[in-house]
N, C-alpha and C positions, 0 to 999 in steps of 0.2 A: 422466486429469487432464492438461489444457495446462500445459506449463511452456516459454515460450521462451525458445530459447539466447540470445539479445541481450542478457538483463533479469539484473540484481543482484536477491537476495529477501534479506528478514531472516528473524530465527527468526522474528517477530512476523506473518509473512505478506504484507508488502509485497513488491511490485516497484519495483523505481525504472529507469526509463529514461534514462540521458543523452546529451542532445544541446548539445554543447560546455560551460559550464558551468550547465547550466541541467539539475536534476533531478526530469521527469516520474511522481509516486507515485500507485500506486495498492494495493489489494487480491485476491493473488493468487484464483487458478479455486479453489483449497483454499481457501480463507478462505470466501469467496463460497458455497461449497457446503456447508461446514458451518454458513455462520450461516442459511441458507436462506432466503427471499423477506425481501428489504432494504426497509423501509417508509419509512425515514427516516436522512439522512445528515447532521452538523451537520458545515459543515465551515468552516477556521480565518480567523483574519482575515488579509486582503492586508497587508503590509508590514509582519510584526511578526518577529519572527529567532524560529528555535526552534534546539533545538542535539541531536545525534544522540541517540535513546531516546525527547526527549519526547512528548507527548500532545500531536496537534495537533487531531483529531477524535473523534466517536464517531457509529458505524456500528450505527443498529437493526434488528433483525430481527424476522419472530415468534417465533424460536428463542431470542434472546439482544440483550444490550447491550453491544458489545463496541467497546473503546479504539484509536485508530488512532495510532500512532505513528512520526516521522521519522524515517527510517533514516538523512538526515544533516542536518548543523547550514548554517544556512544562512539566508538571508531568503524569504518566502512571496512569489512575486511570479506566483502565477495561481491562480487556482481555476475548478474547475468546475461552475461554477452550474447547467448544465441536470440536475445531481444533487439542486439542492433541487424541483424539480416531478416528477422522474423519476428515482427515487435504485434503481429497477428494471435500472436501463443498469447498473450493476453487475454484476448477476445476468445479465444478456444478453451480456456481453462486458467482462469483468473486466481486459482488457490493452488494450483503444482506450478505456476509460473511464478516466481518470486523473483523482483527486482533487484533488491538488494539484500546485504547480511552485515548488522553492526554488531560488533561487540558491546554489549550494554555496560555501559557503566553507573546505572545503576538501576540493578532488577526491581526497586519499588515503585519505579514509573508508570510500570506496566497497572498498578493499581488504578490512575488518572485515564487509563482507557477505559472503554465501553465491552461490557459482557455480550452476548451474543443476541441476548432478549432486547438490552438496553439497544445495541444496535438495530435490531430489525422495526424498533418503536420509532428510531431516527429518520428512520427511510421509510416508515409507511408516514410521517408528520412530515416529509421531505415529498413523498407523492401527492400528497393532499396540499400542500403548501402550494403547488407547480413549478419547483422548483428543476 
């Protein structure tokens, strides 16, 4: 399983990359491999605020229907549309495919997330569990 060191994860299975205040989310190589081949991804409108926890999207599989949520509070200001013709690029590379881009409003949220260790402890207690 890829987990890279650069990247914040939540329990939830995001990634969120930041570059200055602008944070890059997508769904971690775990997320991705257990919802297995992604057929369809809705994802949130440009310019609306969502705030840390919320439902910004939902991500289909043939496996499952499962809720995508902001790790932090902020305004939506990118999406990435070549996931509605190709929502496959998921499954192909789950860390250069990023779903969305919120303007954070406020960078110390990012602390309430999970380091890279803390996450890979999540998902091996998440293999073990059978979840």
């Amino acid at each position: 399983m890829n987990i890279p060191e650069n990247l914040y994860y939540s329990t939830e299975h995001e990634w969120v990359r930041v570059e200055g205040e602008q944070a890059y989310i997508g769904i971690t190589d775990f997320a991705q491999e257990h919802l297995g081949d992604i057929v369809f991804v809705e994802l949130p409108e440009l310019d609306t605020d969502t705030a840390a926890g919320e439902q910004v999207g939902v991500i289909e599989s043939v496996k499952a229907v499962s809720s995508m949520f902001s790790p932090v509070s902020g305004t939506i200001t990118g999406i990435n549309e070549a996931l509605e013709d190709a929502p496959e690029l998921l499954n192909e590379d789950p860390y250069e495919n990023y779903i969305l881009v919120v303007q954070m409003k406020d960078p110390d949220e990012l602390d309430a997330l999970l380091t890279p260790v803390k996450y890979a402890q999540l998902c091996e207690e998440e293999e073990q569990g059978g979840k």
